[in-house]
PQR file with spaces between the fields and no chain letter, atoms N, CA, C, O and H, PARSE charges and radii, in Angstrom:
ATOM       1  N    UNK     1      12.885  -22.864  -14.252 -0.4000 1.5000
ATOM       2  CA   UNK     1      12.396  -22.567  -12.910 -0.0000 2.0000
ATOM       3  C    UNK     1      10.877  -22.415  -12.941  0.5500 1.7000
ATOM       4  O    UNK     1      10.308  -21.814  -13.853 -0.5500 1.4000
ATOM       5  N    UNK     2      10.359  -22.876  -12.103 -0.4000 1.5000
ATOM       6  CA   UNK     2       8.474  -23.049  -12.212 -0.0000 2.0000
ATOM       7  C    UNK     2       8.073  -21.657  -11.424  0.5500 1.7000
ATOM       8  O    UNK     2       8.856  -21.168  -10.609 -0.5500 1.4000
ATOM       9  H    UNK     2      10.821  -23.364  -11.363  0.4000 1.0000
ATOM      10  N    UNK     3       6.930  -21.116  -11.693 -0.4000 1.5000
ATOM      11  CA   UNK     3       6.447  -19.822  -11.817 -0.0000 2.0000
ATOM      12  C    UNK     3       6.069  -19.824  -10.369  0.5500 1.7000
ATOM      13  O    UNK     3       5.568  -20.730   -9.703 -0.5500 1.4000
ATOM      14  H    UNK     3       6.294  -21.513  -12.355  0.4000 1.0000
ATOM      15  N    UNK     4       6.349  -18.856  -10.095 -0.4000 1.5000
ATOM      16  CA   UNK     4       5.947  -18.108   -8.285 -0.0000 2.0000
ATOM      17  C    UNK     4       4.446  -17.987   -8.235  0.5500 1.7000
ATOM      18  O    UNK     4       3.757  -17.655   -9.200 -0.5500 1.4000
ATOM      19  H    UNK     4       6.756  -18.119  -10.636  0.4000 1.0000
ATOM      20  N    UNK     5       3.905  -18.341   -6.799 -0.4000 1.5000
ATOM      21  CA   UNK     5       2.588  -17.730   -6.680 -0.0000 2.0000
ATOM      22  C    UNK     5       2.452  -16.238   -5.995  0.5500 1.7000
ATOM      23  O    UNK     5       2.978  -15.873   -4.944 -0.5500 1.4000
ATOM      24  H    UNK     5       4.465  -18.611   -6.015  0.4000 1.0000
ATOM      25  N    UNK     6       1.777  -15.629   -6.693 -0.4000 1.5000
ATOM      26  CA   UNK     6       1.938  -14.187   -5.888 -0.0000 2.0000
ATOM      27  C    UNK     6       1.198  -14.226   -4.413  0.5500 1.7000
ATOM      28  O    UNK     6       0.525  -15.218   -4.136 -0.5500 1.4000
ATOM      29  H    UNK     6       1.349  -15.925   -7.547  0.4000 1.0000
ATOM      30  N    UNK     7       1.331  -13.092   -3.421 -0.4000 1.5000
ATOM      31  CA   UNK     7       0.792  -12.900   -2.302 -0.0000 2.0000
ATOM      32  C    UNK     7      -0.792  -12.489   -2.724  0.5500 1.7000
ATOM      33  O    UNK     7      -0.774  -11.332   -3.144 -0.5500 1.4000
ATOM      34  H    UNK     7       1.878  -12.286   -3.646  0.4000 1.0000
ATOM      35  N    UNK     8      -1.875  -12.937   -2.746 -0.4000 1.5000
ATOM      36  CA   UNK     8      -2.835  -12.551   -3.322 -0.0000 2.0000
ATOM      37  C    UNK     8      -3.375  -11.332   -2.237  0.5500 1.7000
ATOM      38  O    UNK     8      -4.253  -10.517   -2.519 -0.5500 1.4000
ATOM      39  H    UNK     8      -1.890  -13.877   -2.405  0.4000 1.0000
ATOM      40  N    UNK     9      -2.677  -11.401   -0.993 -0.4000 1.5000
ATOM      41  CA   UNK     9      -3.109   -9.878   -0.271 -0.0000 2.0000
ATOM      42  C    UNK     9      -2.529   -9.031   -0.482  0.5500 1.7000
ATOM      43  O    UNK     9      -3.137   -8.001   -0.774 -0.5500 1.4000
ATOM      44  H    UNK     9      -1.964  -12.063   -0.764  0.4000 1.0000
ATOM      45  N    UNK    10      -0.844   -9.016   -0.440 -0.4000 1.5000
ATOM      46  CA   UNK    10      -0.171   -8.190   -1.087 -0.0000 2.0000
ATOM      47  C    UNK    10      -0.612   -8.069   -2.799  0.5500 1.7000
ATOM      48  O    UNK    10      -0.215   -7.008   -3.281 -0.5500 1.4000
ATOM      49  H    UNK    10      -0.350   -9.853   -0.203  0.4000 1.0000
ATOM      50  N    UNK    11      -1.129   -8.695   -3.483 -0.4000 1.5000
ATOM      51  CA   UNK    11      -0.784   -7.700   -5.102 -0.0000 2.0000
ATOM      52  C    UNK    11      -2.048   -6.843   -5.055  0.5500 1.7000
ATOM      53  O    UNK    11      -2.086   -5.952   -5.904 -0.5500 1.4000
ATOM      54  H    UNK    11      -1.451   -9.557   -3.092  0.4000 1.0000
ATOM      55  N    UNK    12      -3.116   -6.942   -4.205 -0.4000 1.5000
ATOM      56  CA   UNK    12      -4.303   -6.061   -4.127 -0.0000 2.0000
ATOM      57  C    UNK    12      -4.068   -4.652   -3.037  0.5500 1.7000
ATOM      58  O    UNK    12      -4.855   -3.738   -2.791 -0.5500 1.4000
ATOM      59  H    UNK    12      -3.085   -7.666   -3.515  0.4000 1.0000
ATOM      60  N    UNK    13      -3.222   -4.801   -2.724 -0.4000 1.5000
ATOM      61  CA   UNK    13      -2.559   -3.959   -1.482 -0.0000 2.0000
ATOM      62  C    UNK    13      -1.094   -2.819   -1.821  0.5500 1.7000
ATOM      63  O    UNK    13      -0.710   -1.940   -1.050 -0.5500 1.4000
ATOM      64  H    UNK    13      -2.583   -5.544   -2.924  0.4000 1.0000
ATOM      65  N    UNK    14      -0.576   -3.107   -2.969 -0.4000 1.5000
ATOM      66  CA   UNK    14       0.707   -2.575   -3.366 -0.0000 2.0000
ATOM      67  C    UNK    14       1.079   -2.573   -4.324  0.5500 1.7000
ATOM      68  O    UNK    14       1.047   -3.700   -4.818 -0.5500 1.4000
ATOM      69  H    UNK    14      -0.889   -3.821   -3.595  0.4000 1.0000
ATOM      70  N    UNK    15       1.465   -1.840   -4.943 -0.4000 1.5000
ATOM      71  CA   UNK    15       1.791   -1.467   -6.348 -0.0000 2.0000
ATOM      72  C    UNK    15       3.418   -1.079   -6.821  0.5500 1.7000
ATOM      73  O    UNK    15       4.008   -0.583   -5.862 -0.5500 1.4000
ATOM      74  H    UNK    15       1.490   -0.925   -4.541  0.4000 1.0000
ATOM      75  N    UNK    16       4.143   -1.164   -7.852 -0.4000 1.5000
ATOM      76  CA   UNK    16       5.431   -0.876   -7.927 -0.0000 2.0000
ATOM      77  C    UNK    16       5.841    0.449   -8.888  0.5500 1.7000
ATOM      78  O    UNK    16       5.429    0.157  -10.011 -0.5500 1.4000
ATOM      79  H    UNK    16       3.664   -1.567   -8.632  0.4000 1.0000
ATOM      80  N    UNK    17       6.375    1.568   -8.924 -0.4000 1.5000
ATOM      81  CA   UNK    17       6.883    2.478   -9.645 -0.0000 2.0000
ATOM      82  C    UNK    17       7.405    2.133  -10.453  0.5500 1.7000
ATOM      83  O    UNK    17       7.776    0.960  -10.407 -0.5500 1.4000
ATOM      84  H    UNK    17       6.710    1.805   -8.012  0.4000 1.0000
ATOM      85  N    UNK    18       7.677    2.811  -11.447 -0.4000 1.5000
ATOM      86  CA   UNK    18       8.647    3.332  -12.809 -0.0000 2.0000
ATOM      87  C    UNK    18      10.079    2.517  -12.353  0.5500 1.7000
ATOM      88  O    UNK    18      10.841    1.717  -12.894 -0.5500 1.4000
ATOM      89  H    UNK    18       7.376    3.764  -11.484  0.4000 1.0000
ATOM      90  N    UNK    19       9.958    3.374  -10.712 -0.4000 1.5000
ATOM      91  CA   UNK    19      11.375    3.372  -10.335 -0.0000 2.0000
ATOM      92  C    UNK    19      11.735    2.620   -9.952  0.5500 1.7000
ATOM      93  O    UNK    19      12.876    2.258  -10.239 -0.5500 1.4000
ATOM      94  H    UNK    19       9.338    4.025  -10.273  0.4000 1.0000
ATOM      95  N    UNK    20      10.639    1.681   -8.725 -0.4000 1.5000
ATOM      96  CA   UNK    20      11.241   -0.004   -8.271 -0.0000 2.0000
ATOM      97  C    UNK    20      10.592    0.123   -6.847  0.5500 1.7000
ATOM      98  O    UNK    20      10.524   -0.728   -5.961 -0.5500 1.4000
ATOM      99  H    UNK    20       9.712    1.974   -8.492  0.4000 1.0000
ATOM     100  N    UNK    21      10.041    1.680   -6.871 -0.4000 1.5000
ATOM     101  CA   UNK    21       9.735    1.581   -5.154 -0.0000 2.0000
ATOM     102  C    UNK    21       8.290    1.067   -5.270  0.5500 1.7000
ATOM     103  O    UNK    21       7.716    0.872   -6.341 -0.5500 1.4000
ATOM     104  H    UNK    21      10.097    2.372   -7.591  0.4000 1.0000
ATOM     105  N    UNK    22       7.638    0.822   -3.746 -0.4000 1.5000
ATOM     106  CA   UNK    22       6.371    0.366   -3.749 -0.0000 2.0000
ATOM     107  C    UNK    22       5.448    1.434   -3.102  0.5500 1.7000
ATOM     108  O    UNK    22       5.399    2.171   -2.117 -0.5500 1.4000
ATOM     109  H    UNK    22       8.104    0.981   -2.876  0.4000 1.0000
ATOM     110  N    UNK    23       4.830    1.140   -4.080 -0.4000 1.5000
ATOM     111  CA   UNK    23       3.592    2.377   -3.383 -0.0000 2.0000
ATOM     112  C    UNK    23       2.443    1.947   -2.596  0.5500 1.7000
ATOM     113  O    UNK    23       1.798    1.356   -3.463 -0.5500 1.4000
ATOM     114  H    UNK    23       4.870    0.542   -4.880  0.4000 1.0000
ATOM     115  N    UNK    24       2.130    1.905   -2.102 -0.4000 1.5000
ATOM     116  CA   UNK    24       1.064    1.881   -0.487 -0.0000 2.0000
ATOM     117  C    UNK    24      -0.240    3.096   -0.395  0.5500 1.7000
ATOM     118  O    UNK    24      -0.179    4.264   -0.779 -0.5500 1.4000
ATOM     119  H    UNK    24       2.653    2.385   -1.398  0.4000 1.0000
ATOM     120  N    UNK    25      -1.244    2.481    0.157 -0.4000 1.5000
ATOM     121  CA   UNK    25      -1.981    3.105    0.877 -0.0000 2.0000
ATOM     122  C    UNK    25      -2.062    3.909    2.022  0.5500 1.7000
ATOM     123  O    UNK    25      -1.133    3.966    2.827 -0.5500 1.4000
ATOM     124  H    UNK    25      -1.294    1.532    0.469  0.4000 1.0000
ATOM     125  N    UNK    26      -2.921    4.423    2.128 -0.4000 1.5000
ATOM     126  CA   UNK    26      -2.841    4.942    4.023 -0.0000 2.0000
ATOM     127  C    UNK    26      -3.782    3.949    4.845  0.5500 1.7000
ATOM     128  O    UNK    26      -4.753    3.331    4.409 -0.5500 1.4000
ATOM     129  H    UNK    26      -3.676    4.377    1.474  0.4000 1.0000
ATOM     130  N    UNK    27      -3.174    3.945    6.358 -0.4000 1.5000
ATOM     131  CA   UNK    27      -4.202    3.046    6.964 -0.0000 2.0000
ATOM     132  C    UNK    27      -5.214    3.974    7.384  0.5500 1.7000
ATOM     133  O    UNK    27      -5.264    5.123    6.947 -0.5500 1.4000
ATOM     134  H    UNK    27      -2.385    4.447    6.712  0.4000 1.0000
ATOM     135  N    UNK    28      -6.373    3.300    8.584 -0.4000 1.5000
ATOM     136  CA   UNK    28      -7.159    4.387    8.927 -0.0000 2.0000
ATOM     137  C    UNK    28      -7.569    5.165    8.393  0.5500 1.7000
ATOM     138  O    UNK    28      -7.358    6.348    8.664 -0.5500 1.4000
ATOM     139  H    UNK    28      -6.332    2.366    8.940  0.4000 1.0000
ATOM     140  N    UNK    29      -8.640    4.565    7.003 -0.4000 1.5000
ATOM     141  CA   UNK    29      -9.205    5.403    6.217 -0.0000 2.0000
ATOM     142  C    UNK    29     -10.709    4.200    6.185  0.5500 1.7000
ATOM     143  O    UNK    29     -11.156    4.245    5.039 -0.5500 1.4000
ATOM     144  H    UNK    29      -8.811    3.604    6.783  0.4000 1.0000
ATOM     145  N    UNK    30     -11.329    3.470    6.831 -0.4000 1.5000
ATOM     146  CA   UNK    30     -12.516    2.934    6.542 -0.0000 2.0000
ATOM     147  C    UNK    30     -13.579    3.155    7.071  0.5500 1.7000
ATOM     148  O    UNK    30     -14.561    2.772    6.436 -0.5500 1.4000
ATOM     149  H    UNK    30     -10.966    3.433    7.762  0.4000 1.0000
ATOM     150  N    UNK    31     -13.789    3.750    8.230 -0.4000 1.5000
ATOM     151  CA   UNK    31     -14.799    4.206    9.319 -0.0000 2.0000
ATOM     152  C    UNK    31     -14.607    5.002    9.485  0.5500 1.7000
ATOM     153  O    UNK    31     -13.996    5.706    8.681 -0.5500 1.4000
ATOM     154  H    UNK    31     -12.991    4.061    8.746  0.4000 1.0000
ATOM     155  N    UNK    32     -15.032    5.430   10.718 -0.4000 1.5000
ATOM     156  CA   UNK    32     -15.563    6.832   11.896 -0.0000 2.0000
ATOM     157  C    UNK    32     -14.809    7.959   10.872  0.5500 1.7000
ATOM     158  O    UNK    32     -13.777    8.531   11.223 -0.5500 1.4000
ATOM     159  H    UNK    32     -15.527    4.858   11.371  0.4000 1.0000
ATOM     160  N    UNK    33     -15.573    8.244    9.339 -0.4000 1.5000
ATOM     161  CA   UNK    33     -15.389    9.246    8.676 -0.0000 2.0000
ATOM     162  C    UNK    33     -16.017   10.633    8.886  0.5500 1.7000
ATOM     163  O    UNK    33     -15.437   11.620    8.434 -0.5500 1.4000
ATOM     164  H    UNK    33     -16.412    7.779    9.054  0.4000 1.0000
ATOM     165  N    UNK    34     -17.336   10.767    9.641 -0.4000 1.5000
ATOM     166  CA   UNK    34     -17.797   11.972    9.940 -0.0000 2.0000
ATOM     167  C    UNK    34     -18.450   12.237   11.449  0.5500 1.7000
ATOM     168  O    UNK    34     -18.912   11.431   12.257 -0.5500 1.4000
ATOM     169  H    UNK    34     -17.807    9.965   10.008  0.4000 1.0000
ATOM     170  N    UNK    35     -18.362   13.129   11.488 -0.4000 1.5000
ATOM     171  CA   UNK    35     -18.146   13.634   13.289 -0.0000 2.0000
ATOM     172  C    UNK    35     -17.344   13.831   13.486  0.5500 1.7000
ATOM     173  O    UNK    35     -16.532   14.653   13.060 -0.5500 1.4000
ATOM     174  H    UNK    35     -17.987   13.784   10.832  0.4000 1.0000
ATOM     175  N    UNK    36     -17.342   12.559   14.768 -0.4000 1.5000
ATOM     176  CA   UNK    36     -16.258   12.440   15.743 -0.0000 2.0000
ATOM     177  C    UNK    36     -15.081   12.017   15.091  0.5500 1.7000
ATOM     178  O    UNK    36     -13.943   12.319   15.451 -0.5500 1.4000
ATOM     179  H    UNK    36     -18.002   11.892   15.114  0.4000 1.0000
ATOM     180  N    UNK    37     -15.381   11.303   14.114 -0.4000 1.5000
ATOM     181  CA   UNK    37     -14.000   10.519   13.688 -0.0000 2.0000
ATOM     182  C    UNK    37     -12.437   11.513   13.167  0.5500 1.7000
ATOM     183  O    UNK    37     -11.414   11.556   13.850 -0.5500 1.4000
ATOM     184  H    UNK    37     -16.306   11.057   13.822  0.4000 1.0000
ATOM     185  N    UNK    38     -12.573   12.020   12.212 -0.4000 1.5000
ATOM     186  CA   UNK    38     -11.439   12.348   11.682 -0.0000 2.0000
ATOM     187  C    UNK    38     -11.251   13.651   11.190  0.5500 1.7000
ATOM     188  O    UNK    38     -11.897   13.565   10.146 -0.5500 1.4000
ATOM     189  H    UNK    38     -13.405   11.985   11.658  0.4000 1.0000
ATOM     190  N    UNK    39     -10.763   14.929   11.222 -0.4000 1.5000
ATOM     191  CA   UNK    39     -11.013   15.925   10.776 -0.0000 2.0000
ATOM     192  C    UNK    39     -11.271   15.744    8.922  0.5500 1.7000
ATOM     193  O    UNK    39     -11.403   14.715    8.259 -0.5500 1.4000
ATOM     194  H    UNK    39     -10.238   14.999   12.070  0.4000 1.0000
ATOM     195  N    UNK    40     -11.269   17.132    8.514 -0.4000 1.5000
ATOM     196  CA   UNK    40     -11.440   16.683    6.954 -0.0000 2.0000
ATOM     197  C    UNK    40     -10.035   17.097    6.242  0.5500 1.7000
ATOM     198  O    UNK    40      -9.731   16.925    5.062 -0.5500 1.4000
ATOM     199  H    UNK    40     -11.162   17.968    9.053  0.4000 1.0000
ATOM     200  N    UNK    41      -9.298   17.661    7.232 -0.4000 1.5000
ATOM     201  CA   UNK    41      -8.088   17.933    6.745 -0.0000 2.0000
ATOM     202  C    UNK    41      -7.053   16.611    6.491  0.5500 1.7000
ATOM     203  O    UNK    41      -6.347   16.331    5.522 -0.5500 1.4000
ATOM     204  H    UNK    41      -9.545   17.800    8.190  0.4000 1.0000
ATOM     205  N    UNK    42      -7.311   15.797    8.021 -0.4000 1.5000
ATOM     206  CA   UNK    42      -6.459   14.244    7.907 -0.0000 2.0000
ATOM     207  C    UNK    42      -6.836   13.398    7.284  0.5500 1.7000
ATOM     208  O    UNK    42      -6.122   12.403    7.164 -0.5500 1.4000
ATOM     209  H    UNK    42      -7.884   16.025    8.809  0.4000 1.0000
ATOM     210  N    UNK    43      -8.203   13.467    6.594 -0.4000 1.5000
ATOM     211  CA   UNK    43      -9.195   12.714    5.619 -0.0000 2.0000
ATOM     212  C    UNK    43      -8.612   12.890    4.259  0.5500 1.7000
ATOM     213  O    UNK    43      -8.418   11.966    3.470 -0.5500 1.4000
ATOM     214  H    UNK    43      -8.783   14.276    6.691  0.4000 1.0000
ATOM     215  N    UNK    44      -8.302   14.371    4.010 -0.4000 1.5000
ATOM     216  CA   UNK    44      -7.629   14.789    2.836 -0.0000 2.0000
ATOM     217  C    UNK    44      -6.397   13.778    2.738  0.5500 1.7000
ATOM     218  O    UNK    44      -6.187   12.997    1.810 -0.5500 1.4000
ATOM     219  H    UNK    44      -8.460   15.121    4.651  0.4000 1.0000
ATOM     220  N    UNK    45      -5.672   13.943    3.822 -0.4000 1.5000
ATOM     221  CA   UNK    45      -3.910   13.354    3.450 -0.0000 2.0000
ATOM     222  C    UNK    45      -4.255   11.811    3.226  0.5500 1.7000
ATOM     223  O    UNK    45      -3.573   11.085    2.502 -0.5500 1.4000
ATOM     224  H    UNK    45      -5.843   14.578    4.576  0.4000 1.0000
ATOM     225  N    UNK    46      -4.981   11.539    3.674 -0.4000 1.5000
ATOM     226  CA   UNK    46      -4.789    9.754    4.286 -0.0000 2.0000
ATOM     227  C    UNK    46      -5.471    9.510    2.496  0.5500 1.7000
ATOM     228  O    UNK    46      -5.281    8.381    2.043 -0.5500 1.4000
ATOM     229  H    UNK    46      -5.535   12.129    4.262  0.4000 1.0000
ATOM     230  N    UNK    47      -6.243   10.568    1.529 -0.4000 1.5000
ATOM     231  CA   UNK    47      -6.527    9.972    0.184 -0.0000 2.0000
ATOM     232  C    UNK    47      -5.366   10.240   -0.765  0.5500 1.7000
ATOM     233  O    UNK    47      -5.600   10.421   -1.960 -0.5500 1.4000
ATOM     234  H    UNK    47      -6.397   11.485    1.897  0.4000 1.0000
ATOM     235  N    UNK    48      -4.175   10.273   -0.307 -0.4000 1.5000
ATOM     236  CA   UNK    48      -2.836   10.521   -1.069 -0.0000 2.0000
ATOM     237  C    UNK    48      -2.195    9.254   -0.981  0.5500 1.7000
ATOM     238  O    UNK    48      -2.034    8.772    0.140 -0.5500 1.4000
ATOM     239  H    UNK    48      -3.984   10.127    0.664  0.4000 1.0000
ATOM     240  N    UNK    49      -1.691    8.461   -2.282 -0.4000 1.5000
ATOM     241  CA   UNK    49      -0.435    7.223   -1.987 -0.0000 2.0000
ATOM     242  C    UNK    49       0.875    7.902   -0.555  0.5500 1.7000
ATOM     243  O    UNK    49       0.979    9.013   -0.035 -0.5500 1.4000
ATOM     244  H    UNK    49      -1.822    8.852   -3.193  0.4000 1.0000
ATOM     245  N    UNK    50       1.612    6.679   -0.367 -0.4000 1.5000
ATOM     246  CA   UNK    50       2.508    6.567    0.356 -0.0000 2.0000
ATOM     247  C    UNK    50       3.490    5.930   -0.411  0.5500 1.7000
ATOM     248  O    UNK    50       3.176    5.427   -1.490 -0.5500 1.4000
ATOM     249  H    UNK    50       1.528    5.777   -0.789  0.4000 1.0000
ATOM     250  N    UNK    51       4.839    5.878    0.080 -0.4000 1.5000
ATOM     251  CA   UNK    51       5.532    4.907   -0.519 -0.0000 2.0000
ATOM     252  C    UNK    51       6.234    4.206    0.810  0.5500 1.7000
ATOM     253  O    UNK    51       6.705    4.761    1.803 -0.5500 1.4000
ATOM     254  H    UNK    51       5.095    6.287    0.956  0.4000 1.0000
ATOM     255  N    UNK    52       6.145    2.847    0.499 -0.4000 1.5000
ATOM     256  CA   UNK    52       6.675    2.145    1.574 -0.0000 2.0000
ATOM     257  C    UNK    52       7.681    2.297    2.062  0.5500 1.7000
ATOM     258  O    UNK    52       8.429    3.150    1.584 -0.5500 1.4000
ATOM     259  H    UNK    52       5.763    2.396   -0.307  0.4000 1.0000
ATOM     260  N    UNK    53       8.090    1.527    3.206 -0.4000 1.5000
ATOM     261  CA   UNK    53       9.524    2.277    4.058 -0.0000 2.0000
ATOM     262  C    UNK    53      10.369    1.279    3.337  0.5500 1.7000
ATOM     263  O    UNK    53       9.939    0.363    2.635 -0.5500 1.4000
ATOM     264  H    UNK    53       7.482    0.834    3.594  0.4000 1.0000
ATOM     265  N    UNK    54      11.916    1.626    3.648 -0.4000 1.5000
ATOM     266  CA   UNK    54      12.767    0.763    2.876 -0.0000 2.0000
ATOM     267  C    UNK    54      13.140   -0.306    3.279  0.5500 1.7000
ATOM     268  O    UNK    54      13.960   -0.895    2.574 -0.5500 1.4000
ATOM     269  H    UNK    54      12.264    2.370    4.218  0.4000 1.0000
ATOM     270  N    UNK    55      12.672   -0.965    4.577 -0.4000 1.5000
ATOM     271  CA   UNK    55      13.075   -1.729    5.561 -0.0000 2.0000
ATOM     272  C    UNK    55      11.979   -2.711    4.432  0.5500 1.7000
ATOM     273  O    UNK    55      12.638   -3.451    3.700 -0.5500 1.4000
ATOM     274  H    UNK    55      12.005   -0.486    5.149  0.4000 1.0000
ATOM     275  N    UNK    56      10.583   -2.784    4.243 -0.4000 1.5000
ATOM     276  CA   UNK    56       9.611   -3.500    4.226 -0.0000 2.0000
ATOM     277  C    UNK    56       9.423   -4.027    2.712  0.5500 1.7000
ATOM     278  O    UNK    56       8.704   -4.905    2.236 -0.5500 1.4000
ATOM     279  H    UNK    56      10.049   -2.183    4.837  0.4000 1.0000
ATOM     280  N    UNK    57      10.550   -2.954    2.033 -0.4000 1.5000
ATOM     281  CA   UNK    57      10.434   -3.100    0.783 -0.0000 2.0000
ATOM     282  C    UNK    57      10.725   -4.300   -0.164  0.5500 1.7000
ATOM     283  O    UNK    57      10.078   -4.590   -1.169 -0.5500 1.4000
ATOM     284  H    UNK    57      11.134   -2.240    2.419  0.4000 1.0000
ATOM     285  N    UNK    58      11.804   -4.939    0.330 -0.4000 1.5000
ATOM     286  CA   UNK    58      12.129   -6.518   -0.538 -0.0000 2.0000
ATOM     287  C    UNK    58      11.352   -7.487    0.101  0.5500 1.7000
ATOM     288  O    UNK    58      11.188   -8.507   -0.569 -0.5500 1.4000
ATOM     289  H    UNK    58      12.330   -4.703    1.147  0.4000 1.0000
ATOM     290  N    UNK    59      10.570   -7.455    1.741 -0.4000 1.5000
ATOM     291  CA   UNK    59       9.409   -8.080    1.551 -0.0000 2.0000
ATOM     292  C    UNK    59       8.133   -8.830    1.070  0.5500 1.7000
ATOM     293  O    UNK    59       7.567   -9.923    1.088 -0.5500 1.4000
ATOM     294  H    UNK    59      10.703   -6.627    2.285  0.4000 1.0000
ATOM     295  N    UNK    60       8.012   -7.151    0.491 -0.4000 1.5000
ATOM     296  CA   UNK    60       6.820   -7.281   -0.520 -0.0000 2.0000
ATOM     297  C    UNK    60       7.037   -7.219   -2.048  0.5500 1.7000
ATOM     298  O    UNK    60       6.195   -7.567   -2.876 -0.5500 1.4000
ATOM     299  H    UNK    60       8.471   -6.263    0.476  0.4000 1.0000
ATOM     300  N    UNK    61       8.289   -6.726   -2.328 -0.4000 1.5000
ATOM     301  CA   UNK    61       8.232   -7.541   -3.741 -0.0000 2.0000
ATOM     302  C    UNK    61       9.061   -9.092   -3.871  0.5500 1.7000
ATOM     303  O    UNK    61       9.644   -9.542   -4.857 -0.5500 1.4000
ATOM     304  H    UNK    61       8.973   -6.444   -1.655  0.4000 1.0000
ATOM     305  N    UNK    62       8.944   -9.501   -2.978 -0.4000 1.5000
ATOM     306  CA   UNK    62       9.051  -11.402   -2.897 -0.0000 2.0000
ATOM     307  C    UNK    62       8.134  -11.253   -2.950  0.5500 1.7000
ATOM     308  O    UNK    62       8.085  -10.956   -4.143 -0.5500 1.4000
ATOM     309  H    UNK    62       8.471   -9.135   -2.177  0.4000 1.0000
ATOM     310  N    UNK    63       6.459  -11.143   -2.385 -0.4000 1.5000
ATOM     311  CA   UNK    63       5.391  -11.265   -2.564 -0.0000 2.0000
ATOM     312  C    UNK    63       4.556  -10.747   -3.678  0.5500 1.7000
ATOM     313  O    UNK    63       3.347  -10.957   -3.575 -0.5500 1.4000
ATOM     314  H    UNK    63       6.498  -11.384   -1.416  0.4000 1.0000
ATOM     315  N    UNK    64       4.989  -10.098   -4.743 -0.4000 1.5000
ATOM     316  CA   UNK    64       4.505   -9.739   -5.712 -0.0000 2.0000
ATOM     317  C    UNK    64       5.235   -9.933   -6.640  0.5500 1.7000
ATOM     318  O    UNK    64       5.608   -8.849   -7.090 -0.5500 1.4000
ATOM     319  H    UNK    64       5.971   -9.928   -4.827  0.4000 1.0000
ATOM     320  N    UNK    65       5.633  -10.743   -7.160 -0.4000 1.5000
ATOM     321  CA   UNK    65       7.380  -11.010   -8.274 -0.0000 2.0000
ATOM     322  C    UNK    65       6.928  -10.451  -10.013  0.5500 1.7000
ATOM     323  O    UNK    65       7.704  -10.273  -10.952 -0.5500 1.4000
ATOM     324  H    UNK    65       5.330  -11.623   -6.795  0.4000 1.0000
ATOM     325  N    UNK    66       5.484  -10.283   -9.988 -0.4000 1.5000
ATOM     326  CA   UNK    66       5.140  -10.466  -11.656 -0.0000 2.0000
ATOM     327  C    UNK    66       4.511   -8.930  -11.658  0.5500 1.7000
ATOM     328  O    UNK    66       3.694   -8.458  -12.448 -0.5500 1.4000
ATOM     329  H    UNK    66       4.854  -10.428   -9.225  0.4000 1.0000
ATOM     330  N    UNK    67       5.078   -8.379  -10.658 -0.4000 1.5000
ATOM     331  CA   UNK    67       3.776   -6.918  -11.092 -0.0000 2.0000
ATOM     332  C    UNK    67       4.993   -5.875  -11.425  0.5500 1.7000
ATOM     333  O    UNK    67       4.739   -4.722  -11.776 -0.5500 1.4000
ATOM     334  H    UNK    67       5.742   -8.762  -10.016  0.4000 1.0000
């Protein structure tokens, strides 16, 4: 069988666990960081991984098959 091309947005975007799940970013973390924009408390959470929902999950590892 000839080798898959990966999602080159997805493998810079998502990562896979120990366990099989995918780990994610937060959105709404690139701008309007001080002021008005975002408290520093929701600034805090949004620099913590996520793990993707389970719906989205065999998605994106079709799009990442080698990671």
């Amino acid at each position: 069988m000839p080798k898959l091309k990966s999602h080159s947005g997805a493998k810079k975007r998502f990562n896979l666990t120990k366990s099989g799940k995918v780990k994610r970013a937060h959105a709404f973390k690139s701008h309007l960081l001080n002021g008005h924009g975002k408290t520093t408390k929701r600034k805090r959470g949004l620099r913590k991984g996520a793990i993707a929902d389970a719906t989205n999950e065999s998605a994106i590892k079709r799009m990442i098959p080698y990671k």
